[in-house]
N, C-alpha and C positions, 0 to 999 in steps of 0.2 A: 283331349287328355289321353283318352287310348294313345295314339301314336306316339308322344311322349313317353306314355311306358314302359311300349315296343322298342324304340330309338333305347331308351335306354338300359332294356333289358338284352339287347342287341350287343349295347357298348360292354356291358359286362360281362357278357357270355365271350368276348372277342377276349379279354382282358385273363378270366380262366383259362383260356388257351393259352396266353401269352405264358403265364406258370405252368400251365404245364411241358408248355416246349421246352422251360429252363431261360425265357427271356426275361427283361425287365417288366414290369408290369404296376400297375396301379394297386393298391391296398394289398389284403391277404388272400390268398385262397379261400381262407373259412370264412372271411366279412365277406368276401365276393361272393358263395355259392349262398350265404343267407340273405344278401340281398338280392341276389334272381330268385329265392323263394321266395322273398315277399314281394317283389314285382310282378308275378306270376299272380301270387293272393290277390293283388290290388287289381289287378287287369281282371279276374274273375270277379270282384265282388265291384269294382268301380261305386264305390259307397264307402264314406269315410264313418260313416255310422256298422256299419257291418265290418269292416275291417280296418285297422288303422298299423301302419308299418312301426317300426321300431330300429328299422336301421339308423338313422339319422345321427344320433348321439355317439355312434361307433365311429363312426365315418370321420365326424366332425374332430373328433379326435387324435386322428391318425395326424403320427409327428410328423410322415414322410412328406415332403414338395411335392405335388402332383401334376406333373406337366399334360398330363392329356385332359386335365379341365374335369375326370367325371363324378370327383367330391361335389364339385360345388354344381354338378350336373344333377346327382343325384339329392342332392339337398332339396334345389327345386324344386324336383318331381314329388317330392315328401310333402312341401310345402303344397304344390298346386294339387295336389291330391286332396289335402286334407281339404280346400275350398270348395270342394265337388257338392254340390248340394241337389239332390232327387226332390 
């Protein structure tokens, strides 16, 4: 599950660059920088009882096509996260 988080706290931190160079990019600047906050949260507490994310609903939302896959990336990670049992 870690690496999963990393991989996709990875993919999003790539994706904040993309906006900020001025290129295309997946979601917004502001959904992107809150979801590497809470993938950050989630990698440190790896406990869905101690932290549970709140991106998901945002995400799922978003009207734009997303060709690079990382909506339904990070839907996942929401998903397999929440399955985390200590």
């Amino acid at each position: 599950m870690k690496n999963m988080l990393m991989d996709a706290h990875g993919e999003v931190l790539r994706a904040i660059e993309l906006h900020k160079n001025g290129d295309k990019a997946p979601l917004s600047p502001a959904i992107l920088n809150n979801v590497k906050r809470e993938l950050e949260d989630m990698m440190e507490a790896m406990d869905p009882k101690i932290y549970v994310p709140s991106y998901s609903r945002p995400i799922m939302d978003w009207p734009e096509e997303d060709e690079t896959g990382i909506v339904k990336r990070l839907v996942h990670v929401s998903f397999d996260y929440d399955r985390i049992r200590k």
